[in-house]
C-alpha angles and dihedrals in degrees: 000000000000116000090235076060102051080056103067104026142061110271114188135008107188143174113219120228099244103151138272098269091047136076121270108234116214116226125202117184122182143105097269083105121213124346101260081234092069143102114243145198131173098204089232083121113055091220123057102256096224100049094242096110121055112204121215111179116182113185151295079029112094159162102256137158127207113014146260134210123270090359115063132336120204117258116249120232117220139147100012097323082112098047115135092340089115136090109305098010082292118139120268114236118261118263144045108002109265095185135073127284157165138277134179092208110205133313081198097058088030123021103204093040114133148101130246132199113212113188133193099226141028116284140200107176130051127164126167132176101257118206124208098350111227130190091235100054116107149201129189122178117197138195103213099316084319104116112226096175147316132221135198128188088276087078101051096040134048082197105032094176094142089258108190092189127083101278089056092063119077134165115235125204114188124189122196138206089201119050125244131198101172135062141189126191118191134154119196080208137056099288165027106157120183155162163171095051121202130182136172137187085233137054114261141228114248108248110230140289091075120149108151132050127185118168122166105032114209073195094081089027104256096124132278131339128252131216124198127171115197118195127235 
């Protein structure tokens, strides 16, 4: 697949290896942006406006905004990653992130760095714009201290090269059977930027474009995979 191609399509559409007494998030990554269902926050205000989120940020981990070399570089919007994430609910601009962000700075540079995401009630959906996807970054959601999976960039990128161009920012819409209601971001790298976070109680709908579908992923040993190919 082209990268003109990644632009405007879906993809990847993974199951994360989560283990086989856990449940197997579904991971949608595109550029079809958040559900319109869903809560949303674009990070411009370092605390979640409604109160439902708790924010714990240990550093090097931060809320940023540019970039700077060899530490953190500013997600792109494209497509609808940007989509009623502005002022207002109105939609951001397309291009290199002008607001401000996170980033999970580096476990390597600083062992206890992360950020972690506390809510107030169960969830079932998160997305997040998600900047110069890297093999190393990492998100584990969590029931309690019941695990319930883990992704890496692996999950969200079929080429997770740390891309800080367009084509290295996607946005990722996962949808769970077991609800979470507390997530952790890290990186033992510099670094896992991100952005314009969403959640819902309920699973979501994937925004267009979608064009792939695999649930299941005999590839992590969970039964058989399933294609399905939707039209546009």
């Amino acid at each position: 697949m082209s990268q003109s191609t990644l632009k405007t399509s879906l993809v990847a559409v993974l199951v994360a290896l989560c283990g086989a007494a856990q449940a197997n998030p579904v991971v949608f990554s595109s550029v079809g942006g958040a559900p319109s269902g869903a809560n949303r926050w674009n990070l411009d205000a370092t605390v979640e406006p409604s109160g439902t989120i708790l924010t714990t940020i240990t550093p090097n981990a931060g809320f940023v905004t540019g970039s700077a070399t060899g530490q953190y570089a500013a997600p792109f919007l494209s497509g609808s990653n940007g989509a009623g994430f502005g002022a207002g609910g109105s939609n951001q601009a397309g291009g290199q992130d002008q607001t401000q962000y996170l980033t999970t700075g580096s476990t390597g540079a600083t062992p206890a760095a992360r950020i972690q995401f506390a809510f107030n009630a169960p969830q079932l959906y998160f997305g997040l714009l998600w900047g110069s996807v890297d093999l190393y970054n990492s998100i584990a959601f969590f029931n309690g201290d019941d695990s319930v999976g883990t992704l890496t960039g692996a999950d969200a990128s079929p080429a997770a090269t740390g891309n800080q161009g367009v084509e290295g920012t996607r946005y990722v819409n996962i949808n769970f059977d077991k609800s979470y209601n507390r997530v952790v971001f890290t990186s033992s790298q510099f670094a896992f930027e991100f952005d314009n976070v969403a959640w819902a109680s309920t699973r979501q709908g994937v925004p267009e474009p979608a064009t792939l579908a695999l649930v299941g992923a005999a590839l992590l040993g969970f039964g058989a995979v399933r294609a399905r190919r939707s039209t546009r």
